[in-house]
C-alpha positions in Angstrom: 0.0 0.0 0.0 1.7 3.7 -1.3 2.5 5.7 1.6 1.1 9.2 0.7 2.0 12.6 1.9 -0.5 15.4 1.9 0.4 18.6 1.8 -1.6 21.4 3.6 -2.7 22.4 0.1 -4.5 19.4 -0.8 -6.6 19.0 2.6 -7.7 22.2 2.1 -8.7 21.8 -1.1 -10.8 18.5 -0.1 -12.7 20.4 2.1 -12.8 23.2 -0.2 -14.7 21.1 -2.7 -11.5 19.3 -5.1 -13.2 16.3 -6.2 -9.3 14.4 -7.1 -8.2 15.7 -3.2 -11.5 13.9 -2.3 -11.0 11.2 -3.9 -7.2 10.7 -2.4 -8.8 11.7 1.1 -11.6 8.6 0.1 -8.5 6.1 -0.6 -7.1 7.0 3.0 -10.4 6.5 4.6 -10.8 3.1 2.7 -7.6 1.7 3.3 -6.1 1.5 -0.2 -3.1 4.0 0.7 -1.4 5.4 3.6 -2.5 9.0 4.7 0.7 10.8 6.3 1.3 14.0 7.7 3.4 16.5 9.6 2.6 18.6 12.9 3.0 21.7 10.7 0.8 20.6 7.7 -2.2 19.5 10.2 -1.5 23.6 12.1 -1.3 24.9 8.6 -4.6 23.3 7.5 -6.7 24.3 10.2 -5.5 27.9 10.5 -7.1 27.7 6.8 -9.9 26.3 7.0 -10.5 28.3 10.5 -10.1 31.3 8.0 -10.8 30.5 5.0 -13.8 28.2 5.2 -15.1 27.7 8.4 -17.8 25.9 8.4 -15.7 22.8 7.1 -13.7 23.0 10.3 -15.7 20.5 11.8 -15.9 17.9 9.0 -12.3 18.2 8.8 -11.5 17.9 12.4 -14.0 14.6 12.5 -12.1 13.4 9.2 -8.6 13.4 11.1 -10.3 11.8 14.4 -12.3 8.9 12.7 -9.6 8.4 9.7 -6.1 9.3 11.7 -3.1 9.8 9.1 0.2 9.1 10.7 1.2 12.1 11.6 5.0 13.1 11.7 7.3 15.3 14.3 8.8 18.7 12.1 12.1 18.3 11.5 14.7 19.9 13.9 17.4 20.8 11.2 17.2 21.1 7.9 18.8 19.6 5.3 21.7 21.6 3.2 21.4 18.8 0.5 18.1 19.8 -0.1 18.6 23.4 -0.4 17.6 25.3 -3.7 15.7 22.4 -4.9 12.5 23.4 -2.9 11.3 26.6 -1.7 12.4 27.7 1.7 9.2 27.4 3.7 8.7 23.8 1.8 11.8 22.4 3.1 10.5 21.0 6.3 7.3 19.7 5.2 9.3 18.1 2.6 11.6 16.8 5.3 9.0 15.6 7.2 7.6 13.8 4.4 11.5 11.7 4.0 11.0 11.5 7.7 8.3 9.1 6.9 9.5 7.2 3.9 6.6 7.9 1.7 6.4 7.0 -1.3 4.3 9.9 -2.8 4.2 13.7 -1.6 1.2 15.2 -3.1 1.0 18.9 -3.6 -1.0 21.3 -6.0 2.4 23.6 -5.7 4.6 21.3 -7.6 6.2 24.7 -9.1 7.7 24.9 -5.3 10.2 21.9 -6.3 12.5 20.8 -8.5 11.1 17.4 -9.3 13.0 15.3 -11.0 16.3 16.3 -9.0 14.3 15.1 -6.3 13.3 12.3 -7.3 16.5 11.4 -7.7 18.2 12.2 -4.6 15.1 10.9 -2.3 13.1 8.4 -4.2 10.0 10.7 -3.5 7.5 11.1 -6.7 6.3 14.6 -6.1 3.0 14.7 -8.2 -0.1 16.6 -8.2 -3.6 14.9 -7.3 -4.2 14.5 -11.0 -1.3 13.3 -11.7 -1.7 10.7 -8.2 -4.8 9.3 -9.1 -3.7 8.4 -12.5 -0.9 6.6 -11.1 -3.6 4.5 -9.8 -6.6 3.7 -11.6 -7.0 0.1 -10.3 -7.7 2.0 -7.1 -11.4 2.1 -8.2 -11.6 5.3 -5.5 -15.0 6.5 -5.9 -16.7 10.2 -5.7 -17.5 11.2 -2.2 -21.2 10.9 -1.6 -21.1 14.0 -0.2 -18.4 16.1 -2.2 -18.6 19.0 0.8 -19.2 16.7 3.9 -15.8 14.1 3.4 -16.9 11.6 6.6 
């Protein structure tokens, strides 16, 4: 099973109403990948929603307590190896992420990261949620029922 990061982008974006952020959010609830996080993406996210879209904080909050990703610590130094090929206030998200050993980090700011010398040096696809879901059609992962309402 593909251990997947989420970045603070794309959790918004499911409760915003992204029907491929959904859908990866629907994978992690039905057990068909590995939902994984840092303390910093999970802060990020709520200050966002808190101000960005309110009434979603509470679908969001019962999302994380009924489908818990594993969530991982910040890093405590960053990595000089990694500097220049991802934007300053990425690189400890994207630390976090190799932290964890994922296998995916999902982002709508792939712009933020220089991709393919990434993938090199850590093994780590970087994609968007298009580009993760067509990575894995067998996955079947339905529309949520309720696009606005992810439970």
């Amino acid at each position: 099973m593909p251990r997947v990061f989420l970045d603070s982008n794309i959790w918004f974006s499911a409760f915003y109403g992204s029907q491929n952020c959904q859908k990866i959010l629907e994978a992690g609830k039905n057990n068909k990948i590995n939902l994984v996080i840092s303390q910093q993406v999970l802060k990020e996210t709520v200050r966002n929603i808190k101000e960005k879209i309110p009434a979603q904080l509470d679908n969001f909050k019962t999302f994380i307590l009924d489908n818990p990703p594993e969530i991982f610590s910040d890093p405590e130094t960053l990595s000089k190896k990694l500097e220049g090929l991802i934007s300053v206030e990425d690189l400890p998200i994207f630390q976090a992420a190799q932290a964890a050993k994922v296998d995916y980090f999902v982002t709508g700011n792939t712009k933020d990261f220089k991709v393919t010398e990434l993938k090199k040096l850590t093994k780590t696809k970087i994609v968007t949620p298009k580009q993760f879901l067509g990575a894995f059609p067998y996955l079947n992962i339905p529309k949520p029922s309720n696009p606005m309402m992810i439970r």
